[in-house]
C-alpha positions as a printed Julia matrix, in Angstrom:
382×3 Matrix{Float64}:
 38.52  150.54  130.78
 39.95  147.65  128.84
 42.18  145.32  130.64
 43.81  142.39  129.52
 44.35  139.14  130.9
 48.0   139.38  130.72
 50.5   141.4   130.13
 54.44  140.77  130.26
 56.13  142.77  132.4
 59.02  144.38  130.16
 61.02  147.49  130.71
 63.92  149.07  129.12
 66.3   147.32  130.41
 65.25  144.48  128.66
 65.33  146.07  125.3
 68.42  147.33  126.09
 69.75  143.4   126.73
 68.5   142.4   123.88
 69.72  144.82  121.59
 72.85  144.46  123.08
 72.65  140.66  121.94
 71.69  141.59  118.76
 74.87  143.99  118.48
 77.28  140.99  119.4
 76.72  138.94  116.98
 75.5   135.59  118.49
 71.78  135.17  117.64
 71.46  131.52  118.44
 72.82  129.52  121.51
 76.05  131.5   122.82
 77.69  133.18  126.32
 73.98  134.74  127.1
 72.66  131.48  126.94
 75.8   129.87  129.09
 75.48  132.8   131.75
 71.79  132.59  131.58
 71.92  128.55  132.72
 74.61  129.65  135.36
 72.64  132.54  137.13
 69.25  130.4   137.21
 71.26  127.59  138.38
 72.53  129.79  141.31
 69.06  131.78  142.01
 67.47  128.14  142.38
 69.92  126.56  144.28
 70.73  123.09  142.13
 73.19  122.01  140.8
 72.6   121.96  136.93
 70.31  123.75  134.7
 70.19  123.51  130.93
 68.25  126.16  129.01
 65.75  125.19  125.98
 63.27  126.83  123.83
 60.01  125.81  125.87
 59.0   123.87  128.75
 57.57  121.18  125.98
 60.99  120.77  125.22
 62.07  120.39  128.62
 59.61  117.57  129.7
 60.43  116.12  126.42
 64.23  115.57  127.3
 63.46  114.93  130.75
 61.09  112.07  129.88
 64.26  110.85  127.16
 66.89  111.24  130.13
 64.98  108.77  132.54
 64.96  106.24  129.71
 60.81  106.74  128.83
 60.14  103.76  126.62
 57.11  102.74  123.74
 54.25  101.31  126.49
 55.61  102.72  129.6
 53.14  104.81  131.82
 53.49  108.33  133.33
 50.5   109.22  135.84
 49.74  113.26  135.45
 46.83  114.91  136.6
 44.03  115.06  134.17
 43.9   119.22  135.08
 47.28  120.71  133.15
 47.6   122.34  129.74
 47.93  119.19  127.32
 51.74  120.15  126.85
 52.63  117.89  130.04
 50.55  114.55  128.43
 51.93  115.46  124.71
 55.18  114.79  125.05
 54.57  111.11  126.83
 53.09  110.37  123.34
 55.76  111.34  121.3
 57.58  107.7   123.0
 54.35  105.79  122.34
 53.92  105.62  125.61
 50.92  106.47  127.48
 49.31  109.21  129.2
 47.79  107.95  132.77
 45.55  110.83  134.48
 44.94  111.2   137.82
 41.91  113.62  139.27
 42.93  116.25  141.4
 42.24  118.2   144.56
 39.33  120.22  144.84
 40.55  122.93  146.95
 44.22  123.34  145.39
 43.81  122.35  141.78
 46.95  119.8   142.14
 47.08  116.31  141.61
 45.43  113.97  144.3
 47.97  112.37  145.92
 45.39  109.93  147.45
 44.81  108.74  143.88
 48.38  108.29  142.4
 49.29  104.65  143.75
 45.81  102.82  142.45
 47.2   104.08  139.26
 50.42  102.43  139.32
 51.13   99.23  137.24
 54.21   97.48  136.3
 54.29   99.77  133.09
 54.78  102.57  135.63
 57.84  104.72  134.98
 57.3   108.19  135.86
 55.02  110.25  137.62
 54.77  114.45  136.85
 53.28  116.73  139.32
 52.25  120.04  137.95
 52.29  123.04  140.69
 48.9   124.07  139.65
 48.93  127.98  139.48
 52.34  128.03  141.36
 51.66  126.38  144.44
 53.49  123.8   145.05
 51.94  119.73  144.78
 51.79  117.17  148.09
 55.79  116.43  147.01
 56.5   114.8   150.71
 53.64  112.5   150.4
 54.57  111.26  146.41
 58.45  110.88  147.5
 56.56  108.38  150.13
 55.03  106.57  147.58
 57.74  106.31  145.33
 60.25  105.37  148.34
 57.37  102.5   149.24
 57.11  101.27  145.86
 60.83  101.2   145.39
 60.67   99.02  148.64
 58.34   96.54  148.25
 58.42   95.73  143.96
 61.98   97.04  143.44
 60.08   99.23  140.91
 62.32  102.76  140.01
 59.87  105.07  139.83
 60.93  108.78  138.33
 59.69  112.07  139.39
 59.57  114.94  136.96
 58.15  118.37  138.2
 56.04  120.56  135.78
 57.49  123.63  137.09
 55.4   125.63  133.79
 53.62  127.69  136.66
 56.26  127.41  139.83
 59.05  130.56  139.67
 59.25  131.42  142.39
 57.85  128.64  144.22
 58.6   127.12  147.85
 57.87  123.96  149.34
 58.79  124.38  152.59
 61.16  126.44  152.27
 63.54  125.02  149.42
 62.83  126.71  145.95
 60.91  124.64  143.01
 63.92  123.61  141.26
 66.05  122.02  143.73
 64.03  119.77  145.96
 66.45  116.81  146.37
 64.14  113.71  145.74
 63.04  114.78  142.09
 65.16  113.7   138.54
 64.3   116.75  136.85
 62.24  119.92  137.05
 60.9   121.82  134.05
 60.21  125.4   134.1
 58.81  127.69  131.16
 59.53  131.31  129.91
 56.6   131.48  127.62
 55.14  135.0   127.02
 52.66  134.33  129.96
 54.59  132.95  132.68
 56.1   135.0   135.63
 59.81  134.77  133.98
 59.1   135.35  129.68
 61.78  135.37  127.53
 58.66  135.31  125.04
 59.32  131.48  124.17
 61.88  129.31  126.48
 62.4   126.87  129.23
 64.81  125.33  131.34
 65.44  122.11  133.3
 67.07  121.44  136.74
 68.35  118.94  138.13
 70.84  117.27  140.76
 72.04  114.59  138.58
 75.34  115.41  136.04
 74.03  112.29  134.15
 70.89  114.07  133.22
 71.83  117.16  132.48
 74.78  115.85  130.16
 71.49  114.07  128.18
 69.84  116.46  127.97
 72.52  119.11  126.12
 73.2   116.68  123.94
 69.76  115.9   122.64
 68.5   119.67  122.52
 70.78  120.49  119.54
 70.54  116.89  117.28
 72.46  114.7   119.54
 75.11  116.87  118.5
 78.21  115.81  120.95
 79.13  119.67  121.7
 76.7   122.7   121.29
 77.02  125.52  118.9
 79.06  128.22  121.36
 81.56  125.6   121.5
 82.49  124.57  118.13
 81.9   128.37  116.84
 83.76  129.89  120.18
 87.52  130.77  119.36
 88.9   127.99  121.19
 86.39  125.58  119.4
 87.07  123.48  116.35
 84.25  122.75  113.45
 84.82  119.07  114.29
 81.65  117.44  115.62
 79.68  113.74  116.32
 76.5   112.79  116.74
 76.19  110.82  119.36
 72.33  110.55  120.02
 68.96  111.17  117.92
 68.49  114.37  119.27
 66.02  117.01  118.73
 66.42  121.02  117.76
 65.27  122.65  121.35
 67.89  125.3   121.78
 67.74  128.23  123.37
 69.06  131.16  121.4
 71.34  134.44  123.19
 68.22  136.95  122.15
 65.73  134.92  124.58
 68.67  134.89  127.22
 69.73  138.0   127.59
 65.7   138.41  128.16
 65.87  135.82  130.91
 68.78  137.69  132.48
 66.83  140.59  132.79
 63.76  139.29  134.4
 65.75  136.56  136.47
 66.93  139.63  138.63
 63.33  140.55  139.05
 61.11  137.51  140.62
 61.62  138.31  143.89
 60.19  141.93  143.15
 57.77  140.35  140.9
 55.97  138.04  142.86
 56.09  140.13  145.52
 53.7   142.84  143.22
 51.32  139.61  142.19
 51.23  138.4   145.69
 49.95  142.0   146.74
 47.38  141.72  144.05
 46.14  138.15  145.26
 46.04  139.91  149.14
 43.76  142.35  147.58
 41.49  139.77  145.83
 41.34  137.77  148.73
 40.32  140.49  150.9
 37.5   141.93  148.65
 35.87  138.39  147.97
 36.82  136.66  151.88
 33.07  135.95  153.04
 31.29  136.14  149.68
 29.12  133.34  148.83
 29.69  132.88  145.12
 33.13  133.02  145.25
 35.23  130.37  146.03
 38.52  131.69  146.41
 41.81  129.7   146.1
 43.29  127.82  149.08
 47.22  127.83  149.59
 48.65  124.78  151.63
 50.34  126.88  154.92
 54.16  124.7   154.42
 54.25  126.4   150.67
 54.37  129.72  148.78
 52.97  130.16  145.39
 54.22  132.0   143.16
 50.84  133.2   142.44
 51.63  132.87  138.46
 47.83  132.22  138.53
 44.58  133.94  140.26
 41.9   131.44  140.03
 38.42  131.63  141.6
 35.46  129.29  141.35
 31.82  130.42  140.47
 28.41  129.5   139.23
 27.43  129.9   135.3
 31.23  130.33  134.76
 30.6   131.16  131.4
 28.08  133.49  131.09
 30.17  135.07  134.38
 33.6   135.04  131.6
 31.44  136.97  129.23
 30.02  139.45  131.07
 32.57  140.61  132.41
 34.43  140.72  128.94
 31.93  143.11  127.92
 33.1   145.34  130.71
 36.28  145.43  129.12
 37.87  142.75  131.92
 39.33  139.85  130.17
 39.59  136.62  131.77
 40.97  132.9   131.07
 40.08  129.49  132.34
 43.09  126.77  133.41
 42.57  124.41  132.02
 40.15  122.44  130.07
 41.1   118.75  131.53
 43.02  116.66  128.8
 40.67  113.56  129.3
 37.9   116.29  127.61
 40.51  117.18  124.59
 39.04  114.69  121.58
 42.19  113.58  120.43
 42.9   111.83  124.09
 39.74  110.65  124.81
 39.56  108.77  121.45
 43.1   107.53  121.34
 43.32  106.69  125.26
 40.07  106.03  126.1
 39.61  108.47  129.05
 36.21  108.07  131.02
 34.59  111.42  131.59
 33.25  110.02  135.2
 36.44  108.98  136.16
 37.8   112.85  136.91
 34.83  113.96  139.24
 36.7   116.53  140.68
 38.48  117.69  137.63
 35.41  118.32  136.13
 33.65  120.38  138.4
 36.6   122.37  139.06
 36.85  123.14  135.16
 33.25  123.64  134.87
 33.58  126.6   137.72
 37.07  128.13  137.45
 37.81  131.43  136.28
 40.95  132.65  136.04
 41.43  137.05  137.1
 44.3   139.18  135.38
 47.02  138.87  137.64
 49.97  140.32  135.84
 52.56  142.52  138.23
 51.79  146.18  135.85
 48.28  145.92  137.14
 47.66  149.4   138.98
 45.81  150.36  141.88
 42.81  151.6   139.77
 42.55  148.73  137.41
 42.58  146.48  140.44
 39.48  147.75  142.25
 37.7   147.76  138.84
 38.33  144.36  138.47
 37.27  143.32  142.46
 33.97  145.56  141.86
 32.74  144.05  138.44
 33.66  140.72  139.79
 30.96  141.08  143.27
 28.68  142.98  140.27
 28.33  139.99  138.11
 28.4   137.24  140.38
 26.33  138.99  143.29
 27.23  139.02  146.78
């Protein structure tokens, strides 16, 4: 039996939406896109939601609409693809990484504020695996700061891993006390539109800054100068970027928006199943989800001795596997140009050097399941 890490849950409905795209003649950004914006907007709850080409893009805009400057500061935690510290180099600003949690894989809250300097201007939690980061206890910290040093501090959610997420009880997306939140449709994630992203937010202001920069600063976007009641007449009116979304991706989205309830409902049967084959087994340390938040369970990840040598073995039974992530202070590139201190992520690094991440994808059947749950006990013992 060969079974893959992931695979994208696609159906004909989906071809069907994009050939249908195809057929009417708007390729690049056009009414799929517009309705796609409008129907996430209304399935999360906020009040604006502008769609992209990746989450990169996203965090990128984000970080431009909160006025990210050269030298500024943005604290992340050190465990998140390198995507979410990237784009707080491309400002010349820096990277700050904070260790995480042991149990959930999110950033340590309990770390965050000895971080903080006057350079501070942002702060991005990243819902590790879908579940959703300590967001009560960072508003607190942000709300104090605010207090005492009149310091604005933004919050930016990397949402890569969280649809659909809750935190207690208000979707990922529209929790009132965050700028922006940025969510990604890349071929992996729980909603693929094969490349893609989005950002939400509450503020008008924002979201204005953010259409204008994802198509060159341009001062109106392609469907409406090209639209019958457009005109060819445009500005620019920023030094924007090219980070549109095109009609083929969201007639995609549109597709598997409709789905996510139905979805996560399939992985979070899987993760029951895990969790009830490994519960009690000593080599397995299975994840922990925080009981005033549901994951979205984008992610399966257990922790395990001789991860490695585990990964492999288990490859050779046809079972492929992942790990998430390899901590950016490891990446070469950071820890020559920022200086990152291998000792100062204890937790990050033990995590990484244990976690193994199990096919979680919602076309997993019965059968392939129960392979998976007895090669796992088989390799790592019982």
């Amino acid at each position: 039996m060969q079974i893959p890490f992931h695979k994208t849950h696609t159906s004909q409905e989906e071809i069907e939406a994009v050939v249908e795209a195809i057929k009417s003649g708007w390729l690049t950004m056009g009414p799929k896109v517009v309705e796609f914006e409008e129907k996430f907007k209304e399935y999360i709850g906020c009040q604006e939601a502008v769609c992209l080409n990746s989450a990169t893009a996203a965090l990128h805009l984000a970080l431009k609409a909160i006025g990210l400057q050269r030298g500024d500061e943005v604290i992340l935690p050190t465990n998140t693809f390198v995507a979410t510290a990237e784009v707080v180099t491309y400002f010349d600003a820096v990277p700050v990484l904070c260790d995480i949690e042991e149990d959930t894989h999110n950033i340590d809250v309990s770390k965050i504020e000895a971080l903080i300097t006057e350079k501070t201007k942002a702060i991005i939690p990243v819902h590790f695996g879908g579940q959703p980061c300590d967001m009560d206890e960072i508003y607190e910290i942000v709300s104090n700061l605010q207090k005492t040093k009149s310091q604005k501090l933004y919050i930016i959610e990397d949402a890569a891993h969280a649809i659909p997420s809750y935190y207690k009880g208000v979707k990922i997306g529209n929790l009132a006390r965050t700028d922006i939140t940025c969510f990604s449709f890349y071929a992996t994630k729980t909603l693929s539109t094969g490349e893609g992203g989005m950002a939400t937010t509450n503020n008008s202001d924002y979201a204005k800054n953010i259409r204008v920069n994802r198509l060159h600063g341009i001062d109106r976007d392609a469907w409406d100068r090209y639209s019958a009641k457009g005109s060819w007449y445009y500005e620019i009116v920023d030094n924007g970027n090219k980070y549109n979304s095109t009609d083929i991706n969201a007639a995609l989205g549109l597709v598997q928006l409709k789905k996510q309830e139905e979805l996560r409902e399939k992985r979070t049967k899987i993760a029951q199943k895990y969790i009830e084959a490994f519960s009690g087994n000593r080599n397995i340390e299975l994840p922990v989800i925080k009981e005033d938040r549901e994951t979205s369970w984008h992610l399966f990840v257990i922790k395990v001795e001789n991860r490695d040598s585990v990964i492999e073995e288990l490859k050779s039974r046809g079972i492929s596997c992942s790990v998430h992530f390899i901590p950016v202070h490891k990446h070469p590139y950071y820890k020559e140009k920022y200086g990152y201190i291998d000792s100062d992520y204890p937790v990050a690094n033990t995590v990484f050097g244990k976690s193994l991440s199990l096919p979680i994808y919602p076309d997993l059947s019965d059968e392939e399941i129960e392979y998976i749950i007895q090669n796992v006990i088989e390799v790592v013992g019982i």
